[in-house]
Phi, psi and omega in degrees: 000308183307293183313309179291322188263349162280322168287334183274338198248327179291305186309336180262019190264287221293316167315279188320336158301321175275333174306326180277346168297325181335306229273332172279332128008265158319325161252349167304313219252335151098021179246161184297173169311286189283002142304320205276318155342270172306020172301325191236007157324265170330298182299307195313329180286338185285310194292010184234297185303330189293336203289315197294327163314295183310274131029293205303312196282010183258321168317299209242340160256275185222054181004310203273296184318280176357295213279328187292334186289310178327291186299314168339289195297304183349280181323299207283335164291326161304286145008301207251339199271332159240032155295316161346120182250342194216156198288346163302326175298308185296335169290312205298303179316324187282344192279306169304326176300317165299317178288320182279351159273349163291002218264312215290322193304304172314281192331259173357293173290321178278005183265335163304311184311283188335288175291000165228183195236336154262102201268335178268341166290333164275359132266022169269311178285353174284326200272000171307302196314317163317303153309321146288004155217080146250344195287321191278316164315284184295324155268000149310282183341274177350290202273327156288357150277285191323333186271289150344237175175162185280347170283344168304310182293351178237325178304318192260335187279358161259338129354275172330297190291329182272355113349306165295329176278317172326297182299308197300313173321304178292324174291332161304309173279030146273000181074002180266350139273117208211164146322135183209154180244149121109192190259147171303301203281101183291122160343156175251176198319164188277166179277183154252153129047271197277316164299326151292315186283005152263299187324309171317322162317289182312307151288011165260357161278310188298316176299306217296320159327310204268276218302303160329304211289325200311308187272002150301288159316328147322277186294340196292295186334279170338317207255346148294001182255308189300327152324276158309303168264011204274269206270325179268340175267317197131329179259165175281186176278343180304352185280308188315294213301331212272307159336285186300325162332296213276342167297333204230345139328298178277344183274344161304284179257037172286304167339303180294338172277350173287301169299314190296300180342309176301344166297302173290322179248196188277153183283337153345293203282294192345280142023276180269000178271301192320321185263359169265350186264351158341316222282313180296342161317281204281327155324291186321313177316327182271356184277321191311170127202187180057225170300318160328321175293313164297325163297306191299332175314290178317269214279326143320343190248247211353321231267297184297304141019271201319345192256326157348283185299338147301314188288318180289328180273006185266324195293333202274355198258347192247013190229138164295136184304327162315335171231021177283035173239329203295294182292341152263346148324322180275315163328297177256034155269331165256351187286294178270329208266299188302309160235066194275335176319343180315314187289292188313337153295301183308305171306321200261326179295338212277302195326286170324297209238037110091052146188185185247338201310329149326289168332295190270007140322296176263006119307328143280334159316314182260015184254314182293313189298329163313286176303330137312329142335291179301343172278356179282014191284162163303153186235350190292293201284321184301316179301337166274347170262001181279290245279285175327329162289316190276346162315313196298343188269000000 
């Protein structure tokens, strides 16, 4: 749990990092927003494409063998990215860094799943981890640019990580880490058939939706806060960065009331409150600025965060064990790899029109078409495994 949920906040540094880099970047490198941007293009799509591999060799090899190459490789690609002297070194290093951070999400989750029993309350506390760090990414990035250099900002926090893998390593060969087969928790009755290939349909839309506004969003905040507070408020970027901290804090542990909640209702209701109340939000954002913005943010985020352990706990009642790390693998090839296009939204309207109030237009658009979506999930089944979960307690 620890090693999975520490792993969980490292697989989320290196995007947030660079967005926020962006912002020092850009005159470095003598390129537009969204070129520069686009930079990271190639990795976020390697953090999506890449999973299904992984997941698969997590299947069929080692789960534990796995999660040790992830910090490694991680660590050392972070590293290297800022060492990068050119925006190619720096896309190629950001390309590796995505592949070898794609390994944790397949892995990582299905080995939380695999050891637990209240399964949506540990992927609500796993997903805290997630969340914080873009939060903890930006606001580290900020104060080692400011302190520093933006190469500081990939260094030492890829420094951190390979360090967390050198302990894993060492604890595998003691033996306080090891391999494990089959579920803590026996599986509730099997799906049938028609039901599983429909939740899958249904949720390979609803990810690609939720993964856009996500990834969308990510690079827009910084540079709508850098806007807003940069030269007429007064802050630096370490100011910028300390905002989005603070945006992508509370949506981390906004995640434990999400899981637990997934725990209490059907994950289905859950589900769909998250993405319909999404939509007057990501309206609001683009009408907004200054501190209005920081708030409408916070909750916006939160809204998309929160539905996550639903999502995972609906993939996890609807896959067979044998192949659940192979299918969240398969998850985040549309979560991350398909709507890593998000950034490449965010770069070309910012580009087009000198704001965002576009963006989170057509970001609520895909907030809407989600929550259309969740009623085709099954209603039956989830009520009858809440209902029985909660007799059980």
């Amino acid at each position: 749990m620890g090693f999975s949920c520490v792993g969980h906040t490292a697989s989320h540094l290196f995007a947030p990092i660079f967005y926020v880099t962006v912002l020092a970047l850009e005159g470095e490198l003598g390129l537009s927003h969204g070129e520069t941007v686009s930079l990271i293009i190639v990795g976020n799509l390697l953090f999506g494409f890449a999973a299904p591999l992984a997941g698969w060799l997590g299947d069929r090899w080692s789960s534990v063998g796995m999660m040790g190459i992830f910090f490694v490789g991680t660590g050392i690609s972070m590293i290297m990215v800022g060492a990068s002297d050119s925006p190619f070194a720096i896309g190629l290093w950001l390309a590796a860094t995505g592949l070898f951070a794609s390994i944790y999400h397949p892995v990582g989750i299905a080995w939380l799943v695999r050891i637990s029993v209240k399964t949506g309350t540990v992927l609500g506390i796993n997903g805290i981890f997630g969340g914080l760090g873009p939060a903890l990414a930006a606001l580290m990035t900020g104060a080692l640019i400011d302190f520093f250099s933006w190469r500081a900002a990939f260094a030492v926090p890829g420094a951190l990580v390979l360090a967390t893998g050198l302990l894993f390593y060492g604890l595998v060969a003691r033996g306080w880490i090891f391999e494990t087969k089959g579920d803590r928790k026996p599986p509730p009755t099997p799906p049938s058939r028609s039901d599983t290939i429909r939740v899958i349909g249904v949720l390979a839309f609803t990810m690609v939706c939720s993964g856009v506004i996500y990834n969308a969003t990510q690079p827009a905040l910084p540079k709508a806060f850098a806007i807003d507070f940069g030269a007429g408020g007064g802050a630096g970027i370490l100011g910028v960065s300390a905002l989005v901290a603070l945006v992508y804090t509370v949506s981390g542990l906004m995640q434990a009331f999400g899981g637990r909640m997934a725990d209490i209702y059907p994950p289905r209701r859950v589900y769909l409150f998250c993405y319909f109340l999404q939509i007057p939000f990501l309206l609001l954002a683009g009408m907004v600025a200054g501190s209005p913005l920081v708030a409408v943010a916070i909750v916006m985020v939160c809204l998309n965060t929160s539905a996550l352990p639903a999502e995972n706990l609906l993939i996890a009642r609807y896959t067979p064990q044998h192949r659940r790390a192979l299918v969240y693998g398969l998850k985040f090839v549309l979560a991350i790899g398909v709507a890593s296009l998000g950034v490449l939204l965010e770069g070309r309207i910012f580009d087009a029109t000198g704001g965002f109030m576009w963006l989170f237009v057509v970001l609520a658009a895909f907030a809407l078409a989600a929550a259309a979506a969740v009623f085709g999930l099954p209603v039956d089944r989830d009520s009858r495994v809440a209902a029985a979960a909660g007799a059980a307690e």
